[in-house]
Each structure stands twice: as C-alpha cells, then as structure tokens.
C-alpha positions in Angstrom: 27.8 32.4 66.7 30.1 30.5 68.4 31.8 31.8 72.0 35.7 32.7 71.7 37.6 30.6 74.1 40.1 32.4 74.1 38.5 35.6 74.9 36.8 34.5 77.8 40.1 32.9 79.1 41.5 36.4 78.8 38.3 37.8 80.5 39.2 35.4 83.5 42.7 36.1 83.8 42.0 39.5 84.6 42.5 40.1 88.4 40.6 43.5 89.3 36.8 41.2 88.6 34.5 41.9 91.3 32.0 39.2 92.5 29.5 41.2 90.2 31.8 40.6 87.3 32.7 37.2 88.3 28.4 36.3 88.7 27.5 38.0 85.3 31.0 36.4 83.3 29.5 32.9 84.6 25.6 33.3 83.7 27.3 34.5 80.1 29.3 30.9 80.0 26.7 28.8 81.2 23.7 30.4 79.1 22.5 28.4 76.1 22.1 30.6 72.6 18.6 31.4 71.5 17.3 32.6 69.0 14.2 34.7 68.3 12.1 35.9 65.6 10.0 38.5 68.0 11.2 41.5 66.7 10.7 40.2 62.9 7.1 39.2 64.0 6.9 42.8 65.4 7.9 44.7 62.3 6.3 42.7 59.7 3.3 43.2 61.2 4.2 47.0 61.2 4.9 47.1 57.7 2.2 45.1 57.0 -0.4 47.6 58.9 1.0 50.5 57.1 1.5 49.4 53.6 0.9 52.3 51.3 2.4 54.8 53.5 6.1 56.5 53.0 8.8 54.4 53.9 10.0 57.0 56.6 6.7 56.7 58.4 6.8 53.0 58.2 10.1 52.5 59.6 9.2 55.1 63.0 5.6 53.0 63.2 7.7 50.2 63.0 10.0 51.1 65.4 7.6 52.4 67.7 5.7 49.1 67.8 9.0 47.4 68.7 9.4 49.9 71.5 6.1 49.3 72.7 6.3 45.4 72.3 9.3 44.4 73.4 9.7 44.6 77.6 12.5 47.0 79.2 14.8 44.3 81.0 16.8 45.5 84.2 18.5 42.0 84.8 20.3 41.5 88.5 23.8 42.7 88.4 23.6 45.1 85.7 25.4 48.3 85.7 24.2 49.5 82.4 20.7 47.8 81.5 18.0 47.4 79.2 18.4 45.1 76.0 16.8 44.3 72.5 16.4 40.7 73.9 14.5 39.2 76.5 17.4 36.1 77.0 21.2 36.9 78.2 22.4 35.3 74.6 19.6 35.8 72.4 20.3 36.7 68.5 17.6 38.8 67.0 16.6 38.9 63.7 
C-alpha cells in the first residue's frame, strides 16, 4: 500500500499540529512498511488445535490466542493506544 502524497501534504498544511502531532506525522513518513504473518501463525495454530470443534468456538479460541499472543503497545506520543501490530506501518494478514 502505497502512502498518498497528497494526503500527507494536506496533513502538513494544517496549522493547529502540536509538536506531538508534528513527532508522530514524521515517525509515520519516515517508517518503512512491514509486513507480518504473526497473527496468521497465531490463528492457524488455533484452528489447527481445535479442529473438530464448532466454528464459533474456534473463532473465540482463536481470538483469544491472538489476544493472549500478541503484546498491548502504548507507543510515546499516543493519545489513543494499543494496536494489532507490533511496527507503526505493519500490514497484518
């Protein structure tokens, strides 16, 4: 997914930023993509330890085992935090 230029030129233009803003716009820009298959790895094995159950079942273990797997992140800065991805730009799978 590529970053819309034009959108973050807009963002910039925008003259009520805080230095807060202003620090979180520029770790956005200057972040690399990544991309990680944790939470696939999480629910396959999930699905794979509850074969033979109901589906319902299987998608709350699943869940469950993301919750417990993946790490609550409270990243400098943040008003709002936590995130299903340890990386500022990650796409999950």
């Amino acid at each position: 997914m590529a970053l819309n230029v034009e959108h973050l030129n807009e963002i910039d233009g925008v003259n009520f930023r805080t230095e807060r803003i202003a620090k979180r716009a520029k770790t956005f820009r200057e972040t690399k993509p990544f991309i990680s298959g944790e939470r696939a790895r999480f629910l396959t094995e999930s699905w794979q330890e509850t074969e033979g159950e109901p589906i319902p079942v299987r998608r709350a273990k699943g869940f469950a085992k993301l919750l417990d797997g993946i790490p609550v992140l409270i990243r400098e800065g943040e008003l709002i935090v936590g995130s299903q991805a340890k990386h500022v730009l990650q796409s999950i799978l």
